[in-house]
C-alpha positions as CSV (number, residue, x, y, z in Angstrom):
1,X,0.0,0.0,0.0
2,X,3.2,1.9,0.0
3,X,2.4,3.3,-3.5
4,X,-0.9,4.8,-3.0
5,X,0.3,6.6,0.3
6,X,0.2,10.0,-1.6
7,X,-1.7,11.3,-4.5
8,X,1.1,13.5,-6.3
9,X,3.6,11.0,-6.0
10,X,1.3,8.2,-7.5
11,X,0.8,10.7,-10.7
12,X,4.6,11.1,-10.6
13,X,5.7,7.2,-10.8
14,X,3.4,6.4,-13.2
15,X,3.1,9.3,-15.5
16,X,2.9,7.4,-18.5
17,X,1.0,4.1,-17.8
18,X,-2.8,3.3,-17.4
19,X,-4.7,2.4,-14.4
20,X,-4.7,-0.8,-14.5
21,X,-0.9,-0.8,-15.1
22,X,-0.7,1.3,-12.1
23,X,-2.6,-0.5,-9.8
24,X,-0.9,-3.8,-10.8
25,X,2.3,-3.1,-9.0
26,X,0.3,-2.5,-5.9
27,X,1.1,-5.8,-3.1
28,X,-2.2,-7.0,-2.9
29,X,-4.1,-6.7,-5.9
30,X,-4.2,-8.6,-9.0
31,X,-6.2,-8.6,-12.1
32,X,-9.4,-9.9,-10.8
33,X,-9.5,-7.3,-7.5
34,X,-8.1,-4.5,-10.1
35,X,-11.5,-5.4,-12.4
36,X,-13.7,-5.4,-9.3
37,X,-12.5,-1.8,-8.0
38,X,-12.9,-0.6,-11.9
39,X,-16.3,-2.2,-12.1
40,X,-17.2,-0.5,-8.3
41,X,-15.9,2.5,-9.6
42,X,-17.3,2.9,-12.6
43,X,-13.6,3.8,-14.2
44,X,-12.0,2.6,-17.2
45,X,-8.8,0.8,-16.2
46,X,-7.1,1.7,-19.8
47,X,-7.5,5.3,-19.0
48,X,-4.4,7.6,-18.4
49,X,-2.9,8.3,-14.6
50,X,-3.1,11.7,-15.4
51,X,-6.8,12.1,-16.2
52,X,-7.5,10.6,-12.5
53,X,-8.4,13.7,-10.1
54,X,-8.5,13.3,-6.2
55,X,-11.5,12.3,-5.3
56,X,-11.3,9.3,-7.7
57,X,-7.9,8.3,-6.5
58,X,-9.2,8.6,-2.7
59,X,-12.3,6.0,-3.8
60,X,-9.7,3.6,-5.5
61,X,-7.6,3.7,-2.3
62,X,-10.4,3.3,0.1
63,X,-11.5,0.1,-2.1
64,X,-7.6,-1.3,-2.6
65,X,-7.1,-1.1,1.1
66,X,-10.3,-2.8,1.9
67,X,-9.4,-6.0,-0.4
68,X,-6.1,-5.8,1.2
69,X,-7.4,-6.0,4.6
70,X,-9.7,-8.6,3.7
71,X,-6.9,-10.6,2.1
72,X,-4.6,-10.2,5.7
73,X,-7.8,-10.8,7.5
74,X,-8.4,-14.5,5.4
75,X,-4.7,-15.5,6.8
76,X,-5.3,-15.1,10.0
77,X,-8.5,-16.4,10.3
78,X,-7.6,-19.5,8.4
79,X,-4.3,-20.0,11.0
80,X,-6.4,-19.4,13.9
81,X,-9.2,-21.6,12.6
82,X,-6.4,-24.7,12.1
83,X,-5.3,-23.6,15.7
84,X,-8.3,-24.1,17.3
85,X,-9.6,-27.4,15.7
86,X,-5.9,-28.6,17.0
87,X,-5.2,-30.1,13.8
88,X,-1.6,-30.7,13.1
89,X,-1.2,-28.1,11.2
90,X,-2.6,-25.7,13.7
91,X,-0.7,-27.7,16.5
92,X,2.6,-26.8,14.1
93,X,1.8,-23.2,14.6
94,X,1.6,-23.2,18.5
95,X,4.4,-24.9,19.1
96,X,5.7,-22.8,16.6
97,X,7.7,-25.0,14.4
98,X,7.6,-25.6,10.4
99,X,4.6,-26.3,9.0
100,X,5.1,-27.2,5.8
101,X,7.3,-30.7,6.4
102,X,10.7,-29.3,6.5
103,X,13.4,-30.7,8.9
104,X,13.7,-29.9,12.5
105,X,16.1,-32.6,13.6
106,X,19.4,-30.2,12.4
107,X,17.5,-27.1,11.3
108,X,14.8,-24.8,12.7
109,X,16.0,-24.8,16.2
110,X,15.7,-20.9,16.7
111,X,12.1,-20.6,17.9
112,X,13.0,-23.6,20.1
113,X,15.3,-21.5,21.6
114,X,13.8,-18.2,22.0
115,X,11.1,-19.9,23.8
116,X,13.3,-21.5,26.2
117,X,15.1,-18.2,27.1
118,X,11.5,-16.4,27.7
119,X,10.1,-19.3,30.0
């Protein structure tokens, strides 16, 4: 969300490209999320980042930071979900150690460690 912090300097960096081209470098949207905000919107995403005055940027930021919440929020929920079914994938995550089936016989001692030294 870096990018759309301020308005002038969104103009500035991409002077020459189109919406859509725009918004696509933006972490946390993609094609489909960049169509949705256009359809909300009611702007053409082939249209010129100069042509786009305040007010529209401020709507397309409001909606680009809501899908990007809702993205962070689907994580989390997800992890706590698997956490409190206890599945091993959630039990993984308490005792925080790997999830996804690497090694922990020579490697990924370091949690173990720091939560030694806080108990």
């Amino acid at each position: 969300m870096k990018n759309l912090q301020n308005f002038n300097t969104f103009i500035a960096e991409n002077k020459n490209k189109n919406v859509f081209s725009a918004l696509k470098d933006i972490h946390g949207l993609n094609l489909k999320k960049i169509n949705k905000i256009a359809l909300i919107m009611g702007v053409d995403v082939f249209e010129r980042v100069n042509s786009v005055n305040f007010e529209l940027f401020s709507l397309i930021k409001k909606q680009a930071i809501f899908f990007y919440n809702l993205e962070e929020n689907k994580i989390f929920n997800n992890v706590n979900k698997k956490k409190k079914i206890k599945n091993y994938v959630g039990m993984r995550h308490i005792l925080k150690l790997p999830v996804r089936g690497q090694r922990t016989h020579t490697n990924a001692k370091t949690p173990s460690k720091n939560i030694k030294r806080e108990l």
